[in-house]
The first five atom37 places (N, CA, C, CB, O) and aatype in JSON, in Angstrom:
{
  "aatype": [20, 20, 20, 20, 20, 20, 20, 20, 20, 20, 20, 20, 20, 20, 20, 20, 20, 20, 20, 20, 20, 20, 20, 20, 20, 20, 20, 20, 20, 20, 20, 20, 20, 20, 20, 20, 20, 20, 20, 20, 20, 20, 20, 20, 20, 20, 20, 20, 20, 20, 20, 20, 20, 20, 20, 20, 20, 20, 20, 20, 20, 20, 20, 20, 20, 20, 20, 20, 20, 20, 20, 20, 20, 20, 20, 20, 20, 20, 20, 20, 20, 20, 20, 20, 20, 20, 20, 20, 20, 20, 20, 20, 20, 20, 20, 20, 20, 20, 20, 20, 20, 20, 20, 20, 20],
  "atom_mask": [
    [1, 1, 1, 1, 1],
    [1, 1, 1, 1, 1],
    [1, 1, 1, 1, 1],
    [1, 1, 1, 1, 1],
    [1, 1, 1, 1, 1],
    [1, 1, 1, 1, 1],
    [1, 1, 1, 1, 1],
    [1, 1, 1, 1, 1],
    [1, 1, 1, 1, 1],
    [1, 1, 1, 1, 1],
    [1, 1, 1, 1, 1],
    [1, 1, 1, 1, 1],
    [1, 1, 1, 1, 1],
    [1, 1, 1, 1, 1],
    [1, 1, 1, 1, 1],
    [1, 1, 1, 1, 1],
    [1, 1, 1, 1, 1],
    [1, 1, 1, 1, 1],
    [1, 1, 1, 1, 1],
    [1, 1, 1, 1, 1],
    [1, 1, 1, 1, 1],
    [1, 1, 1, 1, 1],
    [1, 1, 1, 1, 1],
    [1, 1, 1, 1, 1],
    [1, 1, 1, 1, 1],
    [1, 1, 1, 1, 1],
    [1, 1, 1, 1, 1],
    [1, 1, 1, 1, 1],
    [1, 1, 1, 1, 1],
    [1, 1, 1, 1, 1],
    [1, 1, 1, 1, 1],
    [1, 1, 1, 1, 1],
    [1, 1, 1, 1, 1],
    [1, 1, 1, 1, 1],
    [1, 1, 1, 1, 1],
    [1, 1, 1, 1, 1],
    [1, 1, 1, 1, 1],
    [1, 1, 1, 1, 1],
    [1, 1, 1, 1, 1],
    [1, 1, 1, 1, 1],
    [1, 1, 1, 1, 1],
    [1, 1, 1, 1, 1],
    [1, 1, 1, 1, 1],
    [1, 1, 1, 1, 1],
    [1, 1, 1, 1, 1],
    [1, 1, 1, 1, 1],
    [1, 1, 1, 1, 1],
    [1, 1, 1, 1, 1],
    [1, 1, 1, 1, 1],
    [1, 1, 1, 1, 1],
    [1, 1, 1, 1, 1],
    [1, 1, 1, 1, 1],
    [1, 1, 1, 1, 1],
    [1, 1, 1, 1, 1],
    [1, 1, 1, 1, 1],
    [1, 1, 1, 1, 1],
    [1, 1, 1, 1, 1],
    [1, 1, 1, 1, 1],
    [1, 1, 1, 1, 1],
    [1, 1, 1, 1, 1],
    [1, 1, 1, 1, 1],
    [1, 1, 1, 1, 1],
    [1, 1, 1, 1, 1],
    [1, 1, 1, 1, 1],
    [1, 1, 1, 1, 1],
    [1, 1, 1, 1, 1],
    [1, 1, 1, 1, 1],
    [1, 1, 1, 1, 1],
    [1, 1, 1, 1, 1],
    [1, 1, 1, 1, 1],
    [1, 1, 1, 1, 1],
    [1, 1, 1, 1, 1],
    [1, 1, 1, 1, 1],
    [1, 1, 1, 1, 1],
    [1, 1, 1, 1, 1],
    [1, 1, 1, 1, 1],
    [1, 1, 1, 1, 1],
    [1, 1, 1, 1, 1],
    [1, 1, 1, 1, 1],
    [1, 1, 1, 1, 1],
    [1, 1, 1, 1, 1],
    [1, 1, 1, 1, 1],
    [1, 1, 1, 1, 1],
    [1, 1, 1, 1, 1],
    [1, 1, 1, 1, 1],
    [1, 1, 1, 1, 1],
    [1, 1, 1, 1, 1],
    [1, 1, 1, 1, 1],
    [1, 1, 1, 1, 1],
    [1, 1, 1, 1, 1],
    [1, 1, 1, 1, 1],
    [1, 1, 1, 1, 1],
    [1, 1, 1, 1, 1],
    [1, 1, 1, 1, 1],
    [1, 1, 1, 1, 1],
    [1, 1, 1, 1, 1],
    [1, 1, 1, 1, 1],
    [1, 1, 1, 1, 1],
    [1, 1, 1, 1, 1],
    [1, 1, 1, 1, 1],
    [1, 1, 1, 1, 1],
    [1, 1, 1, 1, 1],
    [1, 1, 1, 1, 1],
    [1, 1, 1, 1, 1],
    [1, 1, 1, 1, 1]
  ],
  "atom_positions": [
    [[5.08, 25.68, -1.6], [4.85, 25.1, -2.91], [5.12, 23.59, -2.91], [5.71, 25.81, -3.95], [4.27, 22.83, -3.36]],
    [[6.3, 23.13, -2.4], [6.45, 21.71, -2.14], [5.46, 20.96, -1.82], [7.21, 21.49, -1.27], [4.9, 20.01, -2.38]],
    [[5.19, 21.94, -0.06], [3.66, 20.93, 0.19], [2.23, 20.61, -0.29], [3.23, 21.17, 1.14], [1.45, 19.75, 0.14]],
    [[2.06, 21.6, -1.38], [1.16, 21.74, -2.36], [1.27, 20.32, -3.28], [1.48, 23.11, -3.16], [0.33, 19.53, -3.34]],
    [[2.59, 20.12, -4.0], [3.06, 18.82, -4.65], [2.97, 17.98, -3.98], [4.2, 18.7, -5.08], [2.04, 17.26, -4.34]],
    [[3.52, 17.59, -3.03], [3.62, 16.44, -2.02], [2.24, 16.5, -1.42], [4.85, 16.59, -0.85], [2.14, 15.49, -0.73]],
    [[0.94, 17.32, -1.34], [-0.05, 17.2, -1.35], [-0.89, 16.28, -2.45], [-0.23, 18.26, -1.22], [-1.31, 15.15, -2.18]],
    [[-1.11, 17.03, -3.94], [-1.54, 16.47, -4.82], [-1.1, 14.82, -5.16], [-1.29, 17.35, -5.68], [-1.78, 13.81, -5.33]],
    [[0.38, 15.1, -5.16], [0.85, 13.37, -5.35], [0.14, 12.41, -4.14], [2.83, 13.16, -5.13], [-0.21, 11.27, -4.46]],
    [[-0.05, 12.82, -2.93], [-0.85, 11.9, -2.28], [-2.21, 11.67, -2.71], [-0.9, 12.22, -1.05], [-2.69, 10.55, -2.91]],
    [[-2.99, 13.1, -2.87], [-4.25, 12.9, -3.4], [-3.97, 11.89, -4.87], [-4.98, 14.5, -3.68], [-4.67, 10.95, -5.23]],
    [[-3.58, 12.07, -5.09], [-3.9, 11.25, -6.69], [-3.21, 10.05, -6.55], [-3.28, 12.05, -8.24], [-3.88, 9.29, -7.25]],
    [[-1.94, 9.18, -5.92], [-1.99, 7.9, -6.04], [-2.35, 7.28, -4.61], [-0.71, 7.44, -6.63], [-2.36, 6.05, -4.63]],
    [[-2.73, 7.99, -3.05], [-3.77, 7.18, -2.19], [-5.71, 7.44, -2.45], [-3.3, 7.72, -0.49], [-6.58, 6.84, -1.81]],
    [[-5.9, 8.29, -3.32], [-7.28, 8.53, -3.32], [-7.86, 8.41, -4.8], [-7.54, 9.92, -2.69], [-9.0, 7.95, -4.88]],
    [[-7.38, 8.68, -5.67], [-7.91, 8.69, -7.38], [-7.62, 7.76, -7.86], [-7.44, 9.64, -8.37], [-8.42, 7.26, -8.66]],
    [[-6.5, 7.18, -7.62], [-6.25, 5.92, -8.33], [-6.74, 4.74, -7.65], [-4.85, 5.73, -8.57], [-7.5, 4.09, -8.36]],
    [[-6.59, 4.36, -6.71], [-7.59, 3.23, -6.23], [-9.16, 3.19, -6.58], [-7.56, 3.25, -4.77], [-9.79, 2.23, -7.03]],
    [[-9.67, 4.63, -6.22], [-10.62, 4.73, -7.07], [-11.1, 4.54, -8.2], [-10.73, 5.28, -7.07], [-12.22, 4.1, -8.47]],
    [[-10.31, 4.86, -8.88], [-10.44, 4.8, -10.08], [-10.09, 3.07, -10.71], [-9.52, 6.01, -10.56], [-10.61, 2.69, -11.76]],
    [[-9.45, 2.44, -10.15], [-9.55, 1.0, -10.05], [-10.86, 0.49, -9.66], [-8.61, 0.5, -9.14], [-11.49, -0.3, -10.37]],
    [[-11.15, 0.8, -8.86], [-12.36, 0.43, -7.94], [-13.66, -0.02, -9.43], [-12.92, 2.23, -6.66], [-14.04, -1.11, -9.86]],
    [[-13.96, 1.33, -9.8], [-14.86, 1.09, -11.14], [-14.63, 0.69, -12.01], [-15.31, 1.81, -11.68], [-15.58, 0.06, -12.46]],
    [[-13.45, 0.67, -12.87], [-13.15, 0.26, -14.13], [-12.96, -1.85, -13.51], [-11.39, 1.42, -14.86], [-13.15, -2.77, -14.31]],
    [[-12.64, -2.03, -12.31], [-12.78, -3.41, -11.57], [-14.29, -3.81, -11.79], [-12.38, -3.31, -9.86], [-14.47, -4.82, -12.48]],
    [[-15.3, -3.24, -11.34], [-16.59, -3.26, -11.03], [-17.01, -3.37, -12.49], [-17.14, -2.03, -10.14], [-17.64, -4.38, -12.8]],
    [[-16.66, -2.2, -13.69], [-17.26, -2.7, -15.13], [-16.93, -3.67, -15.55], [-17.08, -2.03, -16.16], [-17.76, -4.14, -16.33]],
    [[-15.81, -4.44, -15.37], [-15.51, -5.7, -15.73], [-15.59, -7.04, -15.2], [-14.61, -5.63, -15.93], [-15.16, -8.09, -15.68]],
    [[-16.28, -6.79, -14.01], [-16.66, -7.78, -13.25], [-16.74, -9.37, -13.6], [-17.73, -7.36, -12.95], [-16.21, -10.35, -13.08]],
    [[-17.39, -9.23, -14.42], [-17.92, -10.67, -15.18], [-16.36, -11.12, -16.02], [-19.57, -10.29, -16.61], [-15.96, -12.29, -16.05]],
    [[-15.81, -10.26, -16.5], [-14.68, -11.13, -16.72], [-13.41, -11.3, -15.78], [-14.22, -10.75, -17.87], [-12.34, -11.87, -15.96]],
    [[-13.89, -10.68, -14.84], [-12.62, -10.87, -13.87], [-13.11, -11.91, -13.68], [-12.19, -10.0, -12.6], [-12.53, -12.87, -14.18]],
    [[-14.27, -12.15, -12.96], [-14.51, -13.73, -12.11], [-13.99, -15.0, -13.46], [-16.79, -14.01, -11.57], [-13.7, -16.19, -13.52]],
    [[-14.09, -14.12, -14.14], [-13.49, -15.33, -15.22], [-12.05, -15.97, -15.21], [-13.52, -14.75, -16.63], [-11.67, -17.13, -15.41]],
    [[-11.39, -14.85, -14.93], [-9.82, -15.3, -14.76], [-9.46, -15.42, -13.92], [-8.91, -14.75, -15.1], [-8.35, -15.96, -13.94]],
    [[-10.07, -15.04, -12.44], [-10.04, -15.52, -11.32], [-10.16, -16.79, -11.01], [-10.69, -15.03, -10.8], [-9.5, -17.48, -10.22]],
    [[-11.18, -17.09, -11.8], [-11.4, -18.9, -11.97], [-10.76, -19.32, -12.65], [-12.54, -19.56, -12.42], [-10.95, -20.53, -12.53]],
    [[-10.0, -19.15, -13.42], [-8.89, -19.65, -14.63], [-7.79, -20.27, -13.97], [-8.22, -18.4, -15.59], [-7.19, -21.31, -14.26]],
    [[-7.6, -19.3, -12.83], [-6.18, -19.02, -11.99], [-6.48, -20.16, -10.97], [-5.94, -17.25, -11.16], [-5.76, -21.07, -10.55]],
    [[-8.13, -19.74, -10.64], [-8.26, -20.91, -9.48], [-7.89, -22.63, -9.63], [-9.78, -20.88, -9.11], [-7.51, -23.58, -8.95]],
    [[-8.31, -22.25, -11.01], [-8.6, -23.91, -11.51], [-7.09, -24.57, -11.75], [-9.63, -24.02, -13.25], [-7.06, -25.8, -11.75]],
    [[-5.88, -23.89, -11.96], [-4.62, -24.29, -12.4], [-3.71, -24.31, -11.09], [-4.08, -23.31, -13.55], [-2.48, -24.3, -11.1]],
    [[-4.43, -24.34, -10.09], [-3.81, -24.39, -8.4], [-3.78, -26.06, -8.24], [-5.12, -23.49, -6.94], [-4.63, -26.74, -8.79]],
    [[-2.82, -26.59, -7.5], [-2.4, -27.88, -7.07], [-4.09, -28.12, -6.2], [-0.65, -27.85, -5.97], [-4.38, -27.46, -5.2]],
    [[-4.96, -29.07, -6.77], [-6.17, -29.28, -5.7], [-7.29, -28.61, -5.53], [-5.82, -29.18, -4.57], [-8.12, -28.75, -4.64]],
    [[-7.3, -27.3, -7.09], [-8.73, -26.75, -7.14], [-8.78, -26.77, -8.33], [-9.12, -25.45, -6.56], [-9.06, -25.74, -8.94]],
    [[-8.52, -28.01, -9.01], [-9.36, -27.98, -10.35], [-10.5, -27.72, -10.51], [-9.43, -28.9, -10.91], [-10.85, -26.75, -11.19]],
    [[-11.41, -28.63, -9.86], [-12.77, -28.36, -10.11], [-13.56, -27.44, -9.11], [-13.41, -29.61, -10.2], [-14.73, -27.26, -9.48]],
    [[-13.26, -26.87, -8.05], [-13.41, -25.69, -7.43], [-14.09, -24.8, -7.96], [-12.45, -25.2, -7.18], [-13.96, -25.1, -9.15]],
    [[-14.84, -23.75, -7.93], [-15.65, -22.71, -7.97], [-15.67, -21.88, -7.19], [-16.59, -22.94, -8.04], [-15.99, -22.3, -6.07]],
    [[-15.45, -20.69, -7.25], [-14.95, -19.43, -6.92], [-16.73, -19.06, -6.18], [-14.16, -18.34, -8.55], [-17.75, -19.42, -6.78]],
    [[-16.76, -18.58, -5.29], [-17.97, -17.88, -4.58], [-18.08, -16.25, -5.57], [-17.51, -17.63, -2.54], [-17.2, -15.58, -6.12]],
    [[-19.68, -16.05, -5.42], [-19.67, -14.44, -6.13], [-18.72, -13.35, -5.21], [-21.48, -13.73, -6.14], [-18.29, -12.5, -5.98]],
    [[-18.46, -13.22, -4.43], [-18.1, -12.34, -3.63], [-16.36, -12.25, -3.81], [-18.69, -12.73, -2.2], [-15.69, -11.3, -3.41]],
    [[-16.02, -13.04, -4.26], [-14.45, -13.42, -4.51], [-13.77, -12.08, -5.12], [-14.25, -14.82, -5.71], [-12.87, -11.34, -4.69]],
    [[-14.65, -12.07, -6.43], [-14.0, -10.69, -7.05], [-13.68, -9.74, -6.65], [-14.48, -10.16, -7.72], [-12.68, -9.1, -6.98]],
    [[-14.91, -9.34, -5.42], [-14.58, -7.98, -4.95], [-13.68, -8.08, -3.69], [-15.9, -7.16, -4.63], [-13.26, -7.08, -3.11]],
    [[-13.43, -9.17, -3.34], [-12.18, -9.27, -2.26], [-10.46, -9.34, -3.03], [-12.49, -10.94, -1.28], [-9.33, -8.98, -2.71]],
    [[-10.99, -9.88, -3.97], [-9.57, -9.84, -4.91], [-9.24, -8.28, -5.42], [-9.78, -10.91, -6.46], [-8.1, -7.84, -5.6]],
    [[-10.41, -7.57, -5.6], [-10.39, -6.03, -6.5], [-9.96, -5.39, -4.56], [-12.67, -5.25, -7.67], [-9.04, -4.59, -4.39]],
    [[-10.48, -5.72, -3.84], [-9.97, -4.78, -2.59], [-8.59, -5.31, -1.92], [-11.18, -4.77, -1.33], [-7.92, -4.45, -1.34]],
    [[-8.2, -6.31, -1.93], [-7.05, -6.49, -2.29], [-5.98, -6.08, -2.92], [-7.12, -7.02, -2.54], [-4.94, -5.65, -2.41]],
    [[-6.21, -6.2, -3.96], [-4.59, -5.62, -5.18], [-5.0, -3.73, -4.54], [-5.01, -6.0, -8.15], [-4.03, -3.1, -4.12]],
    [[-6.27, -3.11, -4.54], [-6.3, -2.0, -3.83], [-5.33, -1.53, -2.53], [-7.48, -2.04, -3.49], [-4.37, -0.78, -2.35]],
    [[-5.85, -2.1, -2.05], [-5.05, -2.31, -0.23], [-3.68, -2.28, -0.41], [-5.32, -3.97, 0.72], [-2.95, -1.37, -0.03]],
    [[-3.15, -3.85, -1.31], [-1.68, -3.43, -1.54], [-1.16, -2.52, -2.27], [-1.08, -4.24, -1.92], [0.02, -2.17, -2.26]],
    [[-2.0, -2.11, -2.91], [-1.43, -0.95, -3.97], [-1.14, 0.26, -2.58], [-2.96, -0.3, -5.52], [0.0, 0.58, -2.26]],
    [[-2.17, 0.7, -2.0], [-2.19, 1.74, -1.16], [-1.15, 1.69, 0.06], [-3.52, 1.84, -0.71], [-0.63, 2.65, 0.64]],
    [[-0.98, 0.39, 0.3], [-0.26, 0.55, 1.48], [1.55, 0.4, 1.06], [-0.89, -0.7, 2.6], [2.54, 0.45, 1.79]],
    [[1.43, 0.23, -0.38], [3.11, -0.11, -0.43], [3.58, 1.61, -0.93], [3.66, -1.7, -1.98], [4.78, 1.91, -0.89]],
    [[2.7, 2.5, -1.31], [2.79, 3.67, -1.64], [3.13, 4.35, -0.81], [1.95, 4.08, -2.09], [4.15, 5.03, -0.9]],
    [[2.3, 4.33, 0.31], [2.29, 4.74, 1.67], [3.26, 4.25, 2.26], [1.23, 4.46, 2.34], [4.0, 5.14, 2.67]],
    [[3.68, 3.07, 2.56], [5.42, 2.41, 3.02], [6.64, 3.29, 2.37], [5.73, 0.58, 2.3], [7.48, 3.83, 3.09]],
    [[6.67, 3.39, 0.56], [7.63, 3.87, 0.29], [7.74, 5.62, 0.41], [7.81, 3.27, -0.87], [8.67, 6.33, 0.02]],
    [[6.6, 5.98, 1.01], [6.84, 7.84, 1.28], [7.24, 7.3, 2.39], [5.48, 9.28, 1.35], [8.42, 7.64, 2.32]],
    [[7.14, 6.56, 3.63], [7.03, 6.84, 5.49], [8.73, 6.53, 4.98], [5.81, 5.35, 7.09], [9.39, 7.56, 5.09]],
    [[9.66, 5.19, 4.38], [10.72, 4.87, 3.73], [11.6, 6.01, 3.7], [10.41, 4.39, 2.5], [12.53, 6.38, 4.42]],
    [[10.81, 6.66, 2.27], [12.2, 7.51, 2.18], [11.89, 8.9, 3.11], [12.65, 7.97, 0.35], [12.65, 9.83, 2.88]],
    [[11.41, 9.01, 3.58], [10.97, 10.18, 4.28], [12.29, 10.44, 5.5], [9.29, 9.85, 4.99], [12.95, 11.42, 5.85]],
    [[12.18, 8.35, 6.05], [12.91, 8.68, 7.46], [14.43, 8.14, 6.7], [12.2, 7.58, 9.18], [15.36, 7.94, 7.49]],
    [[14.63, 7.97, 5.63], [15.78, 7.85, 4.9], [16.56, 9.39, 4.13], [15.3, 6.78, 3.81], [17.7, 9.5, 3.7]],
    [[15.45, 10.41, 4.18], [15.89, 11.22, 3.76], [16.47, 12.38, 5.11], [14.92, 11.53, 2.77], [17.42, 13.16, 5.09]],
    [[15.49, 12.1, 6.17], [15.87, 12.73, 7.61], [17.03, 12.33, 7.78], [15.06, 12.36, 8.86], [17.73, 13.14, 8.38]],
    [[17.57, 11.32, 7.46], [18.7, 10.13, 8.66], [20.01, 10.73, 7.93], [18.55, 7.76, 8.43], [21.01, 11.03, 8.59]],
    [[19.91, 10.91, 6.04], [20.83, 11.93, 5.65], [20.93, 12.94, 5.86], [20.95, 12.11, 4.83], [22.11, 13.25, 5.69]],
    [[20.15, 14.02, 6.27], [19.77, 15.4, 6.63], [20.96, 15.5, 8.04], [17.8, 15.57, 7.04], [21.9, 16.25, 8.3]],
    [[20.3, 14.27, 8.76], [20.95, 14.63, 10.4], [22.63, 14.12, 10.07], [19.99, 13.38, 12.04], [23.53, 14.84, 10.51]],
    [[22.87, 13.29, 9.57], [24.17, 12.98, 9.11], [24.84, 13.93, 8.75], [24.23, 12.19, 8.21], [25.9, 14.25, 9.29]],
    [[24.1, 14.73, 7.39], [25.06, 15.84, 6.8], [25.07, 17.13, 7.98], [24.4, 16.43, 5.1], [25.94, 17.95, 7.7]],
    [[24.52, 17.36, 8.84], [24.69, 18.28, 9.3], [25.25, 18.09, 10.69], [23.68, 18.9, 9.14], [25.57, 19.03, 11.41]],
    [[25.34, 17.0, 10.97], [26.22, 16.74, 12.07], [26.02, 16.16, 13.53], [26.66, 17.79, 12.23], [26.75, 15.73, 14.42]],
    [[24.54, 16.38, 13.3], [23.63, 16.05, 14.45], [23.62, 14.16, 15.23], [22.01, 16.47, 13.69], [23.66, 13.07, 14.65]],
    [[23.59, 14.32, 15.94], [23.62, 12.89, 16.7], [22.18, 12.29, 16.66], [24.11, 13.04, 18.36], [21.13, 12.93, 16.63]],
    [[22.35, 10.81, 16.66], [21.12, 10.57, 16.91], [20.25, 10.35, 18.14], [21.03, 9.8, 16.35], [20.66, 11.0, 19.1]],
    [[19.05, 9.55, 18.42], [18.33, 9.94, 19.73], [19.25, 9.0, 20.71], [16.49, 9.56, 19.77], [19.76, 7.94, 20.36]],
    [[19.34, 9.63, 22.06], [19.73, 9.07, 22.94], [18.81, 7.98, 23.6], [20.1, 9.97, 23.64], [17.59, 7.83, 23.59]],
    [[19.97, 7.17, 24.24], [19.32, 5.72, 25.02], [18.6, 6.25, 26.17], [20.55, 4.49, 25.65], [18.99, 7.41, 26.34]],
    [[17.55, 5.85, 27.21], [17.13, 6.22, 28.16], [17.89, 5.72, 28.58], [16.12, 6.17, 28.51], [18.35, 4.9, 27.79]],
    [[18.51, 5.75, 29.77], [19.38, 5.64, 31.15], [18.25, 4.73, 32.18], [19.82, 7.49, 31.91], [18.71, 4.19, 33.18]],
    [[16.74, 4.6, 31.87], [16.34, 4.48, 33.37], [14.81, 5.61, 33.79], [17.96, 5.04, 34.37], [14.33, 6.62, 33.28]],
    [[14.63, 5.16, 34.41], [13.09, 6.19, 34.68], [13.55, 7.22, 35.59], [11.59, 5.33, 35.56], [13.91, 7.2, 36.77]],
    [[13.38, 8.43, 34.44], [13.75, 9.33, 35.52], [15.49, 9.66, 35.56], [13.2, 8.58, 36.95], [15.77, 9.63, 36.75]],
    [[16.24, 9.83, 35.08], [17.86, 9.71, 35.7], [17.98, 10.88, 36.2], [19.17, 9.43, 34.66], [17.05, 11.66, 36.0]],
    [[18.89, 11.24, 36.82], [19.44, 12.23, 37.27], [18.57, 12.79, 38.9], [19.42, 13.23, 35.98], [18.55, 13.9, 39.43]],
    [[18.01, 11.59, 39.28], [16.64, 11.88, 40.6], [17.41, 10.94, 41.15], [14.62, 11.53, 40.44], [17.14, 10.49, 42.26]]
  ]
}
C-alpha cells in the first residue's frame, strides 16, 4: 500500500504537474513574454534589449526542470537520510573502506 502512495505522489508532482504547467505556460504565452521583458528591461545593461521569441519557452522549461529536479533531490535526500537512521537505530555499521584490490590474496 505504501508503494502504491509513494507511487502516485511521484506520478503527480514529477509527471502532472509540470505538465500541467507546461499548458496553462503556453495559454499565456503572450503575457509571459511580457514580464519576461519587464524583468529583462530592469537588469543593469538591458534596458533597451529585446527578448528573442523563443525565450519564453526556455524560461517555461526552466522553472519546469527546476521544479522537477529539486523534488526529485528532496525524495533521493530524505530517502538516504531516512536509511542512515534506520541503520543507526538498529545497530548496523556502516560500509566498509576497501583495503586495496583484492585483500586477503
Amino acid at each position: 500500500m505504501i508503494g502504491l502512495v509513494v507511487t502516485l505522489f511521484l506520478l503527480i508532482t514529477l509527471a502532472f504537474i509540470p505538465s500541467y504547467f507546461t499548458y496553462w505556460w503556453a495559454s499565456r504565452d503572450a503575457s509571459a513574454v511580457k514580464i519576461i521583458q519587464s524583468v529583462v528591461s530592469h537588469l543593469p545593461g538591458f534596458k533597451h534589449h529585446t527578448i528573442q521569441p523563443y525565450t519564453s519557452t526556455r524560461v517555461r522549461d526552466a522553472i519546469s526542470m527546476g521544479y522537477q529536479s529539486t523534488v526529485f533531490a528532496v525524495i533521493i535526500v530524505a530517502a538516504y537520510v531516512n536509511g542512515e537512521k534506520r541503520r543507526r537505530r538498529l545497530g548496523q555499521r556502516g560500509a566498509d573502506d576497501v583495503k586495496g584490490y583484492l585483500p586477503g590474496k
